[in-house]
C-alpha positions as CSV (number, residue, x, y, z in Angstrom):
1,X,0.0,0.0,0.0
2,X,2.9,2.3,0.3
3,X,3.3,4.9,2.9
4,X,0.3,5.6,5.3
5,X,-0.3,8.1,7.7
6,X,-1.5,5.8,10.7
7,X,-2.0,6.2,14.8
8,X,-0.5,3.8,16.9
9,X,-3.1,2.1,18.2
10,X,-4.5,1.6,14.4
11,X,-0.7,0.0,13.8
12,X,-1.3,-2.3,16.4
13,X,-4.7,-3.8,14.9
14,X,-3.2,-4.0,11.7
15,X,-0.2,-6.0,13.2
16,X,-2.4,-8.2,15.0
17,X,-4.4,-8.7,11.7
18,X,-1.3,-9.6,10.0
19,X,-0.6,-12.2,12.4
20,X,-3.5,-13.9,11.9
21,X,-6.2,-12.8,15.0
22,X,-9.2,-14.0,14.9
23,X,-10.8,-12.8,17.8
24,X,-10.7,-9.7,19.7
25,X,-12.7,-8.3,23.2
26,X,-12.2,-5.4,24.9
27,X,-14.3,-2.5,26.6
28,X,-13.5,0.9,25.7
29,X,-10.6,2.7,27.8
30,X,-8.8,6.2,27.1
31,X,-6.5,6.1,25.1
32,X,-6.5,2.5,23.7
33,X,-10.5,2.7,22.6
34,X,-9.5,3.4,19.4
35,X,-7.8,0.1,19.0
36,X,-11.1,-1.7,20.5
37,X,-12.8,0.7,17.3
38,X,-10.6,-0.6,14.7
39,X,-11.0,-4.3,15.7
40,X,-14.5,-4.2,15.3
41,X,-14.1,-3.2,11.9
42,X,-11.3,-5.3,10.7
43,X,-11.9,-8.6,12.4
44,X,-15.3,-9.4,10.9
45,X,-14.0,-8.7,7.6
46,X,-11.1,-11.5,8.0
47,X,-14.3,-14.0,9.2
48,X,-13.2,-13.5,12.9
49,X,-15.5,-12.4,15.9
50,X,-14.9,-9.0,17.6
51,X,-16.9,-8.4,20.8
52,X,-17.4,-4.7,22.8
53,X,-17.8,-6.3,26.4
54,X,-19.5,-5.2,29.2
55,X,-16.3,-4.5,31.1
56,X,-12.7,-5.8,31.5
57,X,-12.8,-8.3,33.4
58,X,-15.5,-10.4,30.7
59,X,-13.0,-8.7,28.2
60,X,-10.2,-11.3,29.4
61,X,-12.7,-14.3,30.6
62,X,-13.9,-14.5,26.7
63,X,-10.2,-13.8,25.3
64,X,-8.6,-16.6,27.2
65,X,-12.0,-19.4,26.3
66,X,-11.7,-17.9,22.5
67,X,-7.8,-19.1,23.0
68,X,-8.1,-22.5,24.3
69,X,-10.7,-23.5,21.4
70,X,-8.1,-22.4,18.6
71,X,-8.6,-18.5,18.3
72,X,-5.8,-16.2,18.0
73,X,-6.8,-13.8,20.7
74,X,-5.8,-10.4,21.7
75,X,-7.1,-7.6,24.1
76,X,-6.5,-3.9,24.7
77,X,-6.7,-1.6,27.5
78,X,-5.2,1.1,29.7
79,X,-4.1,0.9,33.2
80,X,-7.3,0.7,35.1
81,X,-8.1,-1.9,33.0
82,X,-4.8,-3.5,33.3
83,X,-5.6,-3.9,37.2
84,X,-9.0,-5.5,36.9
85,X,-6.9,-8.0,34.2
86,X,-5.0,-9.0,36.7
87,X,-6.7,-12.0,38.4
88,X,-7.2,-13.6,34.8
89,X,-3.4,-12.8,33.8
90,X,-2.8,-15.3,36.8
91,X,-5.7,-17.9,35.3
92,X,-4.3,-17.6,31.3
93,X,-0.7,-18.1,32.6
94,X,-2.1,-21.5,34.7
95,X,-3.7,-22.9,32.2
96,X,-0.5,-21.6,29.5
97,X,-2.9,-19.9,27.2
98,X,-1.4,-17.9,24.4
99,X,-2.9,-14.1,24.1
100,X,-1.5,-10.8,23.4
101,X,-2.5,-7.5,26.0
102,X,-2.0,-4.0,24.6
103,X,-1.6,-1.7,27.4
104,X,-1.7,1.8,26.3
105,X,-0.1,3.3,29.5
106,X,-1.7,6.7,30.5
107,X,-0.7,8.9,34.0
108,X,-1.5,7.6,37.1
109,X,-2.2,6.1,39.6
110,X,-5.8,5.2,39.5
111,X,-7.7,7.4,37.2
112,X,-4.9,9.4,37.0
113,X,-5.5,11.8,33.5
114,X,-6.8,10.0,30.9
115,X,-5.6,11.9,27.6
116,X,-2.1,12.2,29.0
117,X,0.6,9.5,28.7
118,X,3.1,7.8,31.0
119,X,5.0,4.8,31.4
120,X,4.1,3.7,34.8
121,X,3.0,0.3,34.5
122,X,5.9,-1.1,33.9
123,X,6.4,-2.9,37.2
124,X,3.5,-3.9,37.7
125,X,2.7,-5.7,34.3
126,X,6.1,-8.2,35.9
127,X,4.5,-8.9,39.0
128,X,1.0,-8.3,37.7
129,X,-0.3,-11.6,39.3
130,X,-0.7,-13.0,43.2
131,X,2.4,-15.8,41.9
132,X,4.6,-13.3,40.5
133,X,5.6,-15.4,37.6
134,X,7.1,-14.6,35.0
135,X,5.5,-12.5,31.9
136,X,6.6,-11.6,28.5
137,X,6.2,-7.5,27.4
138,X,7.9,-5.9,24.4
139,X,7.7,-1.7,23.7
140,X,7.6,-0.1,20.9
141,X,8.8,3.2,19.9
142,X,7.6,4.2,17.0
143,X,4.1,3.8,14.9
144,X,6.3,1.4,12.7
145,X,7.5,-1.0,15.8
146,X,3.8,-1.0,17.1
147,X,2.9,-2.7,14.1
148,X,6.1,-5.1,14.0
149,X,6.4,-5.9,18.0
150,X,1.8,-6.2,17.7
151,X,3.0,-9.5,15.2
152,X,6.1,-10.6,17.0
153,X,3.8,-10.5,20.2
154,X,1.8,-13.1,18.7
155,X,4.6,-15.5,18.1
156,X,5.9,-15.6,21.1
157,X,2.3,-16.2,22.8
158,X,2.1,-19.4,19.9
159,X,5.6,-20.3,20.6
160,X,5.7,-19.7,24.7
161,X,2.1,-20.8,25.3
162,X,2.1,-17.3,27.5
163,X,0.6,-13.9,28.0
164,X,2.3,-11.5,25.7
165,X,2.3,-7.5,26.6
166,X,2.4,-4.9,24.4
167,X,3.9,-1.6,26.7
168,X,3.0,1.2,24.4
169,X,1.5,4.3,25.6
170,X,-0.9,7.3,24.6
171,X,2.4,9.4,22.8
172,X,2.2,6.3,20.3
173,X,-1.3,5.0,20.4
174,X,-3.0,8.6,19.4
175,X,0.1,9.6,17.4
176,X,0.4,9.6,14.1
177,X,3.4,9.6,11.7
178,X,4.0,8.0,7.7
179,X,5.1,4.9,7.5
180,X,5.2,2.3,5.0
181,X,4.1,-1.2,6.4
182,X,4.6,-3.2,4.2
183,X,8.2,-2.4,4.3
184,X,8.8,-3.8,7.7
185,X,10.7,-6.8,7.6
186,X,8.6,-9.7,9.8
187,X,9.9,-12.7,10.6
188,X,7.2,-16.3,9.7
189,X,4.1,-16.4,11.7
190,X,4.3,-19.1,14.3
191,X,1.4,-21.6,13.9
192,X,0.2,-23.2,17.4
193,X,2.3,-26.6,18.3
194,X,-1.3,-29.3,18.5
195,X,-1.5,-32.3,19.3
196,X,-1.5,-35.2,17.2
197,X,-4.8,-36.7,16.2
198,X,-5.1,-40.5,17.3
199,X,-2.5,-39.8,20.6
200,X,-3.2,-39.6,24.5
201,X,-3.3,-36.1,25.5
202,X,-2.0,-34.1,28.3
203,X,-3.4,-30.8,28.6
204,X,0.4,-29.6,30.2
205,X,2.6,-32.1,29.2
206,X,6.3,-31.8,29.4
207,X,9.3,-33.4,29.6
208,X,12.6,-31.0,30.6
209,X,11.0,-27.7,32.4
210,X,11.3,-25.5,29.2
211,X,9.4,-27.4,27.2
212,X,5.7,-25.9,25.8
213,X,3.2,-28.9,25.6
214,X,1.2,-29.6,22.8
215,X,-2.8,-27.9,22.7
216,X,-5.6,-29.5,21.9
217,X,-8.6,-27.1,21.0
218,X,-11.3,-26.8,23.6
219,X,-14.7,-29.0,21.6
220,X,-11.7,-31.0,19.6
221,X,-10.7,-34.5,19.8
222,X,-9.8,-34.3,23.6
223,X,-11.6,-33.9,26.2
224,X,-9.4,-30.9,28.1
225,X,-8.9,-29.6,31.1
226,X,-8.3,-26.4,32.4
227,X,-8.4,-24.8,36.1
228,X,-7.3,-21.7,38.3
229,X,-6.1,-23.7,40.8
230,X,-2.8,-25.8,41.3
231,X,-2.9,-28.6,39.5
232,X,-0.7,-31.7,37.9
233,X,0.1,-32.1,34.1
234,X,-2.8,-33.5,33.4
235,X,-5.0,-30.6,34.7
236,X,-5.9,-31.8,38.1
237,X,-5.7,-30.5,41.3
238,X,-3.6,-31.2,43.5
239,X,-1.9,-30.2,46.6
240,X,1.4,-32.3,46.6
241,X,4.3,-29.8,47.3
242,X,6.6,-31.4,45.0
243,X,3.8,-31.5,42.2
244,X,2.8,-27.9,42.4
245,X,7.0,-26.6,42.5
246,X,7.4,-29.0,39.2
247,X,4.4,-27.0,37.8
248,X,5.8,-23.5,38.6
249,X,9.4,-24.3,37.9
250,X,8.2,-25.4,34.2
251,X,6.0,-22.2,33.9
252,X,8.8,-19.9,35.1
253,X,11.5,-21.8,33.4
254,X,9.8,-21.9,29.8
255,X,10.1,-18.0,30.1
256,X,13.5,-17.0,31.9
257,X,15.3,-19.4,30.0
258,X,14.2,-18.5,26.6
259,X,15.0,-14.7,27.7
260,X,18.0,-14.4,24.9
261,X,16.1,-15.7,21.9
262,X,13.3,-13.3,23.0
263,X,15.5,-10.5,23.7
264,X,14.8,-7.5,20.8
265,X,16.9,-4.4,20.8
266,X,18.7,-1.6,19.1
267,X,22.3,-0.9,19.9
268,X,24.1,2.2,18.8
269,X,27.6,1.8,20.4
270,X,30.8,4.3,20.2
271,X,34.5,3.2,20.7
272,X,35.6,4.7,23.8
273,X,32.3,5.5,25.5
274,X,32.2,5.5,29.2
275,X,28.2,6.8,29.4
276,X,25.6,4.7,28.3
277,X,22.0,5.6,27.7
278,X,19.5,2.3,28.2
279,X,16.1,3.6,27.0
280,X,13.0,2.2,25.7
281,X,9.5,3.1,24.9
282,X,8.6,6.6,23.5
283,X,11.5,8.0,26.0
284,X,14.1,6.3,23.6
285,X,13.3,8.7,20.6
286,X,14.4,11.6,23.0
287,X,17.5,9.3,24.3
288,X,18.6,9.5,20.3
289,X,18.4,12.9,20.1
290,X,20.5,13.6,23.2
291,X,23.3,10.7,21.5
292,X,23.2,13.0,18.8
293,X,23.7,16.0,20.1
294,X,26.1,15.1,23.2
295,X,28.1,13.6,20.3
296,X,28.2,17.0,18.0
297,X,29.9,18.2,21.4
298,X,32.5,16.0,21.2
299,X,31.4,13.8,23.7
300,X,31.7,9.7,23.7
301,X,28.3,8.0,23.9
302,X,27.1,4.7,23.1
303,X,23.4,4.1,23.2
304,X,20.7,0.7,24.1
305,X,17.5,0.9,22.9
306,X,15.1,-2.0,24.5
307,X,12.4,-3.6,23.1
308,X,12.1,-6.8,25.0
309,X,11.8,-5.0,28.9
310,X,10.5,-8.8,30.0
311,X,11.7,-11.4,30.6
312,X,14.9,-8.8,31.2
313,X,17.9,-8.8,28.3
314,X,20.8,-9.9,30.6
315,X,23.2,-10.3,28.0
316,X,22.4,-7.5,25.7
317,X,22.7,-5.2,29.0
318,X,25.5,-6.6,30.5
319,X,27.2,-6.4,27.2
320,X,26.5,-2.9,26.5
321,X,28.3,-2.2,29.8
322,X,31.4,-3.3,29.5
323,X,33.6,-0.5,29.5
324,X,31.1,1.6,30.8
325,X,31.4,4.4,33.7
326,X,27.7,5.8,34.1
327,X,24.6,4.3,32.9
328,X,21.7,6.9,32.0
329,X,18.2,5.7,32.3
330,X,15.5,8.2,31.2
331,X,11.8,6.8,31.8
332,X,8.0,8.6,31.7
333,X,7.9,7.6,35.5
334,X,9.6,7.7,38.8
335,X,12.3,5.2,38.5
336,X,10.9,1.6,37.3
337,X,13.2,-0.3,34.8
338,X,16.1,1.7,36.5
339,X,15.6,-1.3,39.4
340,X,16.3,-3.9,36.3
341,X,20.1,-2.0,34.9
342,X,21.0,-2.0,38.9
343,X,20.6,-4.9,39.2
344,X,22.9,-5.5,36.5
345,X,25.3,-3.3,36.7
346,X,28.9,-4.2,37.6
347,X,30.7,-2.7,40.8
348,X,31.9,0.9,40.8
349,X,29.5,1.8,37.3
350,X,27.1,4.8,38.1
351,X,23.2,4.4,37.1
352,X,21.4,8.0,37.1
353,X,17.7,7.6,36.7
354,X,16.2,10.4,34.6
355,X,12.4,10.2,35.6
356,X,9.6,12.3,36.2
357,X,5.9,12.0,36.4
358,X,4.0,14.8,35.2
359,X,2.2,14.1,31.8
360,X,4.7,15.8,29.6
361,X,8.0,13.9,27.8
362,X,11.5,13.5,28.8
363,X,13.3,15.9,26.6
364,X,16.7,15.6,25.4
365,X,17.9,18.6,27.0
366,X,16.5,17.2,30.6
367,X,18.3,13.9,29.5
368,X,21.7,15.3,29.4
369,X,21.3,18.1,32.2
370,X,20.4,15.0,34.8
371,X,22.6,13.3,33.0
372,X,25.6,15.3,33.6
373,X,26.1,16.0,30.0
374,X,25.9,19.1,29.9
């Protein structure tokens, strides 16, 4: 189609259309309606259902049923939303259901202001359920990576048999810029791993931890299973200890361990550099500018854009230090993926946190004066 002058949140239904969805729910939320608007449209046309529900909550409850009978299933909301998703987060990572959640973060906490964006939920989407387990989120940038990282989401969900978050916020979803879609390089759609026809089937059967069982479709072949509460590989409850640690360890392990092949990111690296900017999100487009400029100064600076922020790029971080003096960490909150670089960072290296909570942008400028660049 050549270049279009799109919204984010209209990106992200036309990547989840290219991956294949065929069924959507949601209930309308500033700022990510829009994307609840476009799916309504879009989905019938490709033969797939698209359902306004009657609040979040039901949004998720027919999402993760649509799932386990074969759908490809994603919904979309903001943070208030996000926090009456999180029981059902808990119940789709249990019973390993694949589903990709747009979170279009706007200012907090609680209602917050609606039509103004922020990156606050960053935190919480990792330890969004009462089991803290692990969860998968990738943030775009740009109107271009909402549509890329919208279709990668769906892979991994296939692949991981997991939740998939998409961390975008109102600067993307209600912005618009030209891009060209078709342009954007995607990697093969990843079809759902199913279970032979004719073979006994376990609803979470695996062998070594990381391994994601086979599905069988909900009114298929197999009778299945599927429960909120601890349970064995075959979907039962249960409430032997060893049991219910095999069942964790597999559902965390299946994640952490796959962290490298999941990790997506931009690196922009200078010989010599001793500062380091980690970034992602909308925050990272004002991170390039202040590279740019800090280097038209004269000064050495190498740059790490993330786009996987869970599970947590270890090796592309602790890479990108090596060599490194201070670490600079602009975010659209108070200090939340700051915790993550840390964390990571070797003895005697300096992490500032450049974060503020207001509604308005992290500029450049603010980048390097907190910085020190300047």
């Amino acid at each position: 189609m050549g270049r279009e002058f799109l919204e984010g949140n209209e990106a992200i239904a036309r990547g989840c259309m290219k991956a294949k969805c065929d069924f959507f729910a949601g209930y309308p939320i500033t700022p990510a309606s829009s994307i609840l608007h476009y799916m309504l449209e879009l989905v019938p046309q490709a033969g797939g259902t698209a359902i306004q529900a009657e609040d979040e909550i039901a949004s998720m409850g027919f999402c993760i049923a649509a799932a386990m009978t074969g759908r490809k299933v994603m919904t979309a909301t903001s943070g208030p939303g996000l926090s009456l998703y999180s029981e059902s987060v808990g119940l789709a990572q249990m019973g390993e259901t694949p589903m990709v959640i747009v979170n279009i973060q706007r200012q907090g906490p609680a209602t917050g202001s609606a039509t103004k964006g922020a990156e606050g939920d960053i935190q919480f989407t990792r330890w969004i359920t009462s089991g803290g387990l692990p969860v998968i989120a990738l943030s775009p940038a740009t109107i271009g990576e909402a549509y890329e990282l919208t279709y990668r989401a769906f892979n991994l969900a296939e692949q991981y048999r997991s939740p998939v978050f998409i961390m975008a916020n109102k600067e993307i979803g209600v912005t618009k810029e030209s891009v060209d879609l078709d342009a954007i390089e995607l990697p093969p759609l990843v079809e759902r791993k199913k279970v032979a026809s004719g073979k006994d089937y376990v609803p979470h059967n695996f062998n070594g931890l990381t391994d994601v069982p086979a599905m069988s479709d909900f009114g298929g072949e197999y009778i299945a299973r599927y429960t909120t509460s601890t349970h064995d590989k075959t979907a039962y409850l249960t409430t032997n200890p060893a049991v219910i640690q095999e069942m964790i360890d597999h559902y965390t392990a299946k994640i952490d361990e796959a962290a490298d092949d999941m990790a997506l990111y931009k690196e922009d690296f200078q010989a010599g550099a001793e500062t380091l900017i980690i970034s992602y999100g909308i925050i990272s487009r004002s991170a390039t500018v202040a590279v740019k400029e800090a280097r038209a100064r004269g000064t050495k600076i190498s740059s790490l854009i993330l786009q996987t922020l869970w599970p947590v790029s270890k090796k592309a971080i602790t890479s990108a230090m090596k060599g490194i003096k201070k670490v600079i960490v602009p975010e659209m909150n108070m200090g939340q993926y700051c915790l993550e670089i840390e964390r990571l960072a070797p003895p005697g290296v300096e992490v500032v946190g450049v974060g503020k909570m207001n509604t308005s942008l992290v500029s450049p400028a603010e980048i390097q004066r907190t910085g020190g660049l300047l």
